[in-house]
C-alpha positions in Angstrom: -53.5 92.4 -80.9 -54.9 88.6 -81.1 -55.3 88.4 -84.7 -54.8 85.9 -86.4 -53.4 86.8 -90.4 -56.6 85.5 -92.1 -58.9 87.8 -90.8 -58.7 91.6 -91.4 -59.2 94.4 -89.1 -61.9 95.9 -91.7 -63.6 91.9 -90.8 -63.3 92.9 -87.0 -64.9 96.4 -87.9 -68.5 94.8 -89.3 -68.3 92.3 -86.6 -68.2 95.2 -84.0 -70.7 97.3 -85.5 -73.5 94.0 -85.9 -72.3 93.2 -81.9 -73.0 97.4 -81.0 -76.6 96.6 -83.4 -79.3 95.0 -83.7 -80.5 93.6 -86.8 -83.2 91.1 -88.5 -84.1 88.2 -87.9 -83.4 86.8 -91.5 -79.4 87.6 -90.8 -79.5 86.5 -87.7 -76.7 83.2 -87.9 -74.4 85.5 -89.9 -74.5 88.4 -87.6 -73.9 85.7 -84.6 -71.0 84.4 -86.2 -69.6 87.8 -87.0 -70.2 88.4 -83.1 -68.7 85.5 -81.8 -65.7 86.7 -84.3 -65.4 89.9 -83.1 -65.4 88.1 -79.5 -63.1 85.5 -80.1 -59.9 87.5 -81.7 -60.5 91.0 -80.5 -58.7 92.0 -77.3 -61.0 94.0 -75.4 -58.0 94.8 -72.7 -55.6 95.4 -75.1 -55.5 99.6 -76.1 -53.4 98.8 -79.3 -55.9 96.7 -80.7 -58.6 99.9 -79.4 -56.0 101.9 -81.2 -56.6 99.7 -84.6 -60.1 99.4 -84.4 -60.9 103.6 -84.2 -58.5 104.3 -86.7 -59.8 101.7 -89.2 -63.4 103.4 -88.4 -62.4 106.6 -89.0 -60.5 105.6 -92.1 -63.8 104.2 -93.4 -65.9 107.1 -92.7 -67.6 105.2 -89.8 -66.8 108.6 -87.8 -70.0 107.6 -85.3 -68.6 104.1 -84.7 -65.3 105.2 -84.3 -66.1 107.2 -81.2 -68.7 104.7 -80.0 -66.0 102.3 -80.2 -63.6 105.0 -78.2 -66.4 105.7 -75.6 -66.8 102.0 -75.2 -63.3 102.0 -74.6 -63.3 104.3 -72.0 -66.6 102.3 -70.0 -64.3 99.7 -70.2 -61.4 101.6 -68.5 -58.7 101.0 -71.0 -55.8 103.3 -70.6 -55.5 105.5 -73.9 -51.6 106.1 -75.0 -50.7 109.1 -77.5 -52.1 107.1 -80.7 -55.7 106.5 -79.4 -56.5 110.2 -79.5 -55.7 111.9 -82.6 -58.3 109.5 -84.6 -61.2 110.2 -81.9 -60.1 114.1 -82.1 -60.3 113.6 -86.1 -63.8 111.5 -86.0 -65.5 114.4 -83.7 -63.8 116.9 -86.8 -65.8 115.3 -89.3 -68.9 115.5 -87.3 -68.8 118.7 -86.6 -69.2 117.3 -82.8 -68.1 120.5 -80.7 -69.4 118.5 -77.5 -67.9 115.2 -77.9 -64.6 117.4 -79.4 -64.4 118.8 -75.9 -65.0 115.9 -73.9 -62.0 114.1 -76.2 -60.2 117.1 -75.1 -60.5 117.3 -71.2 -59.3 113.2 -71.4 -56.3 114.3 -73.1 -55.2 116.5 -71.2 -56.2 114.6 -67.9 -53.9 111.4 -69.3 -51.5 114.4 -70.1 -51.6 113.9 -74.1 -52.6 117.7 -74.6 -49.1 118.6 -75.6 -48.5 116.0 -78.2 -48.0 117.4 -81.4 -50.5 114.4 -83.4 -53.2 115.0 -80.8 -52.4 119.1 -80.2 -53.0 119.5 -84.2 -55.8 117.1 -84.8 -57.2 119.3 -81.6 -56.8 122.6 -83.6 -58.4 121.1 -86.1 -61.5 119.9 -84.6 -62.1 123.6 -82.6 -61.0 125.1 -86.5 -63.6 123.3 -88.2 -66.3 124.0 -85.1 -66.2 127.6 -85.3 -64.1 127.9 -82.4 -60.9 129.2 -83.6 -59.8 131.6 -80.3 -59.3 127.6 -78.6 -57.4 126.7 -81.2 -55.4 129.7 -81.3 -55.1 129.4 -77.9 -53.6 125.8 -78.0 -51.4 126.5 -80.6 -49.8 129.2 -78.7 -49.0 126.5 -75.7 -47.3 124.4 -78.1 -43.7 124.8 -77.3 -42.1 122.6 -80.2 -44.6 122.8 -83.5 -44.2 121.3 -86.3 -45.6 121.9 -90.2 -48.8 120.2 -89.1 -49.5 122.8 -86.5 -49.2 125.6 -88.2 -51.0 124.1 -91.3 -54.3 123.1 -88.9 -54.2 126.7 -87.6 -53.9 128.5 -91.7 -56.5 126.5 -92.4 -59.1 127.1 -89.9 -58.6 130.7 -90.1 -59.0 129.8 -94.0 -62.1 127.9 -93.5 -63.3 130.5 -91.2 -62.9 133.1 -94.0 -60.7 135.2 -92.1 -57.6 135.4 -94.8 -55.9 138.0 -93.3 -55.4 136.0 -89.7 -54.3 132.7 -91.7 -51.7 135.1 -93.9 -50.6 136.9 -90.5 -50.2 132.9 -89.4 -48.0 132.2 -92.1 -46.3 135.6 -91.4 -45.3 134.8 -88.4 -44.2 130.8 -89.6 -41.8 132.6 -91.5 -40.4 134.7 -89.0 -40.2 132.0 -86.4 -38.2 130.1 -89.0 -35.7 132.5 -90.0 -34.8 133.5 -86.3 -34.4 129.2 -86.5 -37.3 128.6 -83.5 -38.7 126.2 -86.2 -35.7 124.0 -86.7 -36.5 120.8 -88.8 -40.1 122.2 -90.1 -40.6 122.9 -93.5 -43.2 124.6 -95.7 -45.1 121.8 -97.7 -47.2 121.7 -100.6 -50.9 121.6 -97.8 -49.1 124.7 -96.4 -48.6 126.4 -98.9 -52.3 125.6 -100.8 -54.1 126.9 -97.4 -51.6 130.2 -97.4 -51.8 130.8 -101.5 -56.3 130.0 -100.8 -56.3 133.0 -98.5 -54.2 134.9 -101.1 -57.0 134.3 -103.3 -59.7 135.7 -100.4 -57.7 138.7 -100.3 -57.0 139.8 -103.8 -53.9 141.5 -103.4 -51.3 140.9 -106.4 -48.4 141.9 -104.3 -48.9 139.0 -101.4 -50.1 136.9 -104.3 -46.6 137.3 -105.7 -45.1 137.3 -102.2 -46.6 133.7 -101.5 -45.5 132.7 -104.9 -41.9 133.6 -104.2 -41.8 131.7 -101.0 -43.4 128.8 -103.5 -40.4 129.0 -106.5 -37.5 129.5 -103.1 -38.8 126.2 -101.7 -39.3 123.9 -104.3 -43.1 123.8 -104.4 -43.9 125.7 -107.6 -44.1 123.3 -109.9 -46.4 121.1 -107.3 -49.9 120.6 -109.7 -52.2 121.4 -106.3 -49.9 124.9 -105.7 -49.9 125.9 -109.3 -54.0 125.3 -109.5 -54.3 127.6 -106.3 -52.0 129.7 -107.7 -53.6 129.9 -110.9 -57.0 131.0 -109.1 -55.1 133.3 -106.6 -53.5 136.0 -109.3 -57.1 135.3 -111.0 -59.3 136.7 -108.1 -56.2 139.7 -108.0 -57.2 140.8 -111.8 -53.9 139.3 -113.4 -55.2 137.1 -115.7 -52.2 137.7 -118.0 -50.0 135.9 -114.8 -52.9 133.1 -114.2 -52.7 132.2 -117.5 -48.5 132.3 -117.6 -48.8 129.7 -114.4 -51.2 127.7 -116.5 -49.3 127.8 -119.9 -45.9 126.0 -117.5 -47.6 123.7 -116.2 -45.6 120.6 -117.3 -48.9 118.4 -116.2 -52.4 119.5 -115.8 -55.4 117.2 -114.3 -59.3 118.6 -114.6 -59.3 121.4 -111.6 -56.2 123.3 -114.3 -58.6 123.1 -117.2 -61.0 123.9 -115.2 -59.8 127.2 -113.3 -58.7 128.5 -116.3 -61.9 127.8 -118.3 -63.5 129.6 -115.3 -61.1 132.3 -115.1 -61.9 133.8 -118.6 -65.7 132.8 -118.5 -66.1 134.8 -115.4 -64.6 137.9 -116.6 -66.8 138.1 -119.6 -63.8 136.2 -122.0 -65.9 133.2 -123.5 -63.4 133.5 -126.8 -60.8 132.2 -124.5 -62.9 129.9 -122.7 -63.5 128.1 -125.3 -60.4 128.0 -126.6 -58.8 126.2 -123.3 -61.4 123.9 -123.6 -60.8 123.4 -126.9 -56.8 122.3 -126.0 -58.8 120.4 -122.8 -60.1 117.7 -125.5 -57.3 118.0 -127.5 -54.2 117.6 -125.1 -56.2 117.2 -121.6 -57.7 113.7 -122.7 -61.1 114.9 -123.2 -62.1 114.4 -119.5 -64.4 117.3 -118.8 -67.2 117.2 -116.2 -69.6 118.6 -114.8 -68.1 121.8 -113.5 -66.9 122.2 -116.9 -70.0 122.3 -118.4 -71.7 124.6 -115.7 -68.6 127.0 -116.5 -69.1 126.6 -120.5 -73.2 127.5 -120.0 -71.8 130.8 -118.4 -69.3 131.2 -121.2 -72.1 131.1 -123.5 -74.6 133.5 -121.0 -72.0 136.4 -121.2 -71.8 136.0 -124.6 -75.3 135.4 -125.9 -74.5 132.2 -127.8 -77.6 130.4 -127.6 -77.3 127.1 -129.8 -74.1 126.5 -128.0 -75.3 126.8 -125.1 -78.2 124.1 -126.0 -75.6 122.3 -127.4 -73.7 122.1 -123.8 -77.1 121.9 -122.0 -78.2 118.6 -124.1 -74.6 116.9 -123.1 -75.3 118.2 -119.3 -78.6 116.2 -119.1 -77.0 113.1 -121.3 -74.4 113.1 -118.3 -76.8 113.1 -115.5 -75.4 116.9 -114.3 -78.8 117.5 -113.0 -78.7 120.5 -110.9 -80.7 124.0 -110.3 -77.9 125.9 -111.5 -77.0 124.7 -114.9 -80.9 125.6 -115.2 -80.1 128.5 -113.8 -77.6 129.5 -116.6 -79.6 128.1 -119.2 -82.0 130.9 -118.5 -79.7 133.5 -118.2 -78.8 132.4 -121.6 -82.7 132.6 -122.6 -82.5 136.3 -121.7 -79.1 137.0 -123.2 -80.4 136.0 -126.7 -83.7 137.2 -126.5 -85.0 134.0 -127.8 -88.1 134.3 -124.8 -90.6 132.5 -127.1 -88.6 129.7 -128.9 -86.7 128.9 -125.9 -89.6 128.9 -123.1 -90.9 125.5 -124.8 -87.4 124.1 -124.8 -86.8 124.7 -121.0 -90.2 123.3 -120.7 -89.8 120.3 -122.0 -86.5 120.0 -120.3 -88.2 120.5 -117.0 -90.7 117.6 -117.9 -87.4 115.4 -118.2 -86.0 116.8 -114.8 -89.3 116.0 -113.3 -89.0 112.5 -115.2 -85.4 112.1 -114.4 -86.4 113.0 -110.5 -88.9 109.7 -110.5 -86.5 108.0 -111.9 -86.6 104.3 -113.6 
């Protein structure tokens, strides 16, 4: 690739949208320049500079770009290699792009990528996240050599999909494969084993729950803060909140999602006592950084258990935040009703609504 060190790729990236765009007439000489950039030092013949330029877009979000700048690649009859595809694959995921997905696809496999395990996953995931998990399924099963990757794309489409039971079968069978040693040199890792211990969660059953966390604590990933938050919520949505709050209690470091999942474990099951009191231990040892999910789960704390003034309290730091939003409203009034406090309250909430509506206009 023709660049020279001076100039970054992200440089080449706004020169190649402006040259793809039109824009005014007032930034006319800098949008020339950046053209004549874009010009001068990119390669157009060159696929590993292609290679740069889509994956830098689809790093940045430009997910659009990034398969403009794939399909202009293509007009231009570049050759793709094994690296061009899995960051068009991924940019078509993020769009949601079924159509463009599939037409990624059939290029694949006509340059004979299919089977790669980078392009063969990111593939999964694009038909996963499209609704379309029977091709996925029916990719993975071509595979011949997978890899931790694979099976993760495939657990968490059936995850994302809400079927649970499919994504435990999944993991099931990962496990089977692995002990009969088909699966030499692929390991369970902490995005594994957060998809498999989510769908524990979806099916509430403390026995796989426990099952899951087993295979957790025999491979080293137990003490992983993402696995011990999933964890936490998993044994929650089975009932044990006596083992939820055992994962919590050894956690030797806890970020906002622990407080929070705990917070939301008791105030969901009617235990605003112990809400409170993990929230408490939040400011104390958790470096005070609540937010708004917090709050939203504290207004519901305070709607089980009828505690009015509190539950102001909380709603008055909510709109000193800027947590806007119909469901802390929502609560509030649930609240209203808990306390039956109709008349008092009803002019509160309506002056709160004046400064929604004044907060909506804004400055």
């Amino acid at each position: 690739m023709k660049i020279p060190n001076p100039i970054s790729l992200h440089l080449l990236t706004i020169s190649f949208k402006i040259h793809k765009n039109h824009f005014s007439t007032a930034a006319a000489s800098t949008n020339t320049n950046l053209t004549t950039l874009f010009n001068k030092y990119f390669d157009k013949t060159d696929v590993y500079s292609w290679n740069s330029l889509i994956a830098e877009l689809a790093r940045g979000g430009d997910s659009c770009e990034s398969l403009r700048a794939f399909s202009w690649m293509r007009k231009l009859d570049i050759k793709p290699n094994r690296s061009t595809f899995p960051c068009a694959i991924k940019s078509c995921s993020a769009l949601f792009d079924l159509n463009s997905g599939e037409q990624t696809h059939q290029q694949a496999l006509v340059f004979g990528f299919e089977s790669d395990l980078f392009v063969s996953s990111a593939l999964i995931d694009m038909y996963s996240k499209c609704g379309k998990l029977s091709n996925a399924r029916v990719l993975f099963d071509e595979i011949p050599q997978r890899n931790i990757v694979t099976w993760t794309s495939l657990i968490t489409g059936y995850v994302k999909n809400d079927d649970a039971h499919e994504a435990l079968m999944v993991f099931k069978e990962f496990l089977f494969e692995k002990s009969k040693g088909n699966e030499v040199g692929t390991s369970v890792d902490s995005v594994a084993m957060v998809s498999v211990l989510s769908a524990c969660a979806r099916v509430s059953n403390k026995a796989v729950s426990e099952g899951v966390h087993g295979v957790a604590i025999k491979v080293g990933l137990d003490k992983v803060m993402g696995v011990e938050n999933t964890l936490l919520d998993a044994y929650a949505k089975c009932g044990e909140l006596s083992l939820s709050r055992k994962v919590f209690d050894e956690m030797a470091e806890k970020d906002v999602v622990s407080w929070n999942s705990m917070i939301a474990v008791y105030a969901q099951n009617g235990l605003s006592t112990d809400a409170f009191e993990v929230f408490h231990g939040m400011l104390k040892n958790g470096g005070g950084k609540y937010n708004e999910v917090t709050l939203s789960t504290l207004l519901q704390a305070c709607a089980h258990e009828g505690a009015l003034r509190v539950g102001m309290c909380l709603h008055d730091q909510v709109l000193k935040m800027g947590y806007v939003n119909n469901g802390n409203l929502t609560v509030v009034f649930d609240l209203n009703n808990e306390a039956n406090a109709i008349r008092r309250f009803s002019s509160i909430i309506a002056e709160r609504m004046f400064f929604l509506y004044r907060y909506s206009l804004g400055p």
